[in-house]
Each structure stands twice: as C-alpha cells, then as structure tokens.
N, C-alpha and C positions, 0 to 999 in steps of 0.2 A: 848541738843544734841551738840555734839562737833564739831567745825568748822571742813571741809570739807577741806583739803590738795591736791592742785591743781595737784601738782607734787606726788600722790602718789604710789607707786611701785604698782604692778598687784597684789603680795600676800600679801600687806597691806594692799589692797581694798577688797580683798575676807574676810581676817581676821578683818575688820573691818565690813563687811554685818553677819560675823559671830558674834563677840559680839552683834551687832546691835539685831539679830535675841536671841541670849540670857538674851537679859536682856528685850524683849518683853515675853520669855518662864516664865521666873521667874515671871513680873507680872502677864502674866495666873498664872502660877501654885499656885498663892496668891490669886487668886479673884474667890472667892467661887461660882461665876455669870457666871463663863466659864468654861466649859467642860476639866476636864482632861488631855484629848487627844490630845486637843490643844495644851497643853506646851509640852504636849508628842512627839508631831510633830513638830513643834516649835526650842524644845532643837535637835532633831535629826537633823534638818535644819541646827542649827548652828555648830553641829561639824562635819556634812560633809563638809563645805561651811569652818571652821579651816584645815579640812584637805585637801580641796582642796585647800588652800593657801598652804600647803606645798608643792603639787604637783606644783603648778603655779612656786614656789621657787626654785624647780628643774628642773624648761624649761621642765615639762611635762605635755601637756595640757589637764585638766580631762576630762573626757567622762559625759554626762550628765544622770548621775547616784544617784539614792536617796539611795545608798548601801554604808555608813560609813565602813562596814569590806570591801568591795571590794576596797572603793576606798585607806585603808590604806592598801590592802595588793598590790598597785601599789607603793608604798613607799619603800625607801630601808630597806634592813635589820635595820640597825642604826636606822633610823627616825620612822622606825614601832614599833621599840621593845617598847618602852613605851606605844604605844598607844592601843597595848594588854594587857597589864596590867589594859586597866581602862574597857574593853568588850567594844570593839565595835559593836558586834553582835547583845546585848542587845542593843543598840541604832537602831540598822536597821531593828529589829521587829516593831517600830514605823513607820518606810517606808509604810508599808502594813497596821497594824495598827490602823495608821491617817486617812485612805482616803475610807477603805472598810470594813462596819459595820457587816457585817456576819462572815468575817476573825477570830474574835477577839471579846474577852467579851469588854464591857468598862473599860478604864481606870481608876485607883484610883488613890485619893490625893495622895498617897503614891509611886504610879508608876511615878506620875507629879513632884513630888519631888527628888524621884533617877533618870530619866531621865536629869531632869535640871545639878541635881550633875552631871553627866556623862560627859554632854555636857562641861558643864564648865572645868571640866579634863581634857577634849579632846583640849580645847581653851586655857587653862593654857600651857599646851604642845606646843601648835604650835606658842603662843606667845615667849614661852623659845627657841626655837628651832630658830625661825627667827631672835631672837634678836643674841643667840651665834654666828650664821648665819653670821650677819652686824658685828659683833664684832670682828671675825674672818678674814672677808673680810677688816676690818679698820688696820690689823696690819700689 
C-alpha cells in the first residue's frame, strides 16, 4: 500500500478510498472463495466514491448516496458527459443488488467482471479529469 500524503486534497482522498476500494473488487472478483456480489458491490463503491471526488472538486458536497447515476447527474454537463458513456445505471443496480437477497438473482463471474470493468472506467475518468483539473489550475 502506498504511503499516505499528509497534505492531501479532499478529492484525492475520496479518489484515493476509491481505487483503494477497486483493487479490493478486482481481487474478489478473482477469488473463486467470494461471492460475486461482492466485487459487484465493491466496484459500485469505488466509482461512486471516483465520483464523488469530482463532486468534492467542484466545492459540491455529496449527499450520502449509494446511487453512482444520481450522483453523476449532480455533475456538470462537461464532467458528466463521459461518465454516461461507460452506464452508470448499470453500476447502481449493484446499490440494491449488494445488500438485498430477494431484489435480485445472484451475481455471476461475469457480472463481477463487467462491474469491476465499469468501475475502473468510472476511476480512469475522474483521474483524467482531476489531473486536467491541477494542470489547468498550474498555468
């Protein structure tokens, strides 16, 4: 695990609990010895937790919401467009999914593996975005 940045900004600390949370979904979604669902839940975790580091990046402080389409459609037009592209939606069926066994059949390997993909889209995104962000603000 990587040192711990004493000084670091409020939407590098979310985006950092977010990879944190993504590369725990990926090893579920690898280990045949844990339920599905888990990465399912897991991966959903970490890209609402990416995008609420965008929200934190625009001085808008999230609502404590497990709904990845709601919370990108608090995002501006600009910083949302991409992040419809990857279906957020798909990622917030996992909200309900995760936690309520009647909701929803079980997850498969296959679900644990496009969700993680999802998630990681979602983190790739909010990494780009913060960094243009700092790079923008450096000129």
């Amino acid at each position: 695990m990587a040192e711990i940045e004493l000084t670091e900004e409020p939407s590098q600390r979310w985006l950092r609990w977010a990879d944190e949370d993504l590369v725990a979904a990926g090893h579920n979604a690898a280990d045949a010895e844990i339920a599905p669902r888990v990465a399912c839940s897991l991966a959903r975790q970490a890209a609402e937790k990416a995008i609420e580091a965008l929200l934190v990046a625009a001085d808008v402080d999230p609502p404590k919401s497990h709904n990845p389409l709601r919370l990108a459609r608090m995002l501006t037009e600009e910083r949302a467009r991409p992040l419809f592209g990857v279906d957020p939606e798909e990622l917030t069926r996992w909200a309900i999914a995760g936690r309520y066994p009647e909701d929803l059949d079980e997850a498969a390997t296959t679900d644990a593996a496009q969700t993680v993909e999802l998630a990681r889209q979602v983190a790739t995104l909010a990494h780009r975005a913060l960094e243009e962000e700092r790079t923008d603000g450096n000129q």
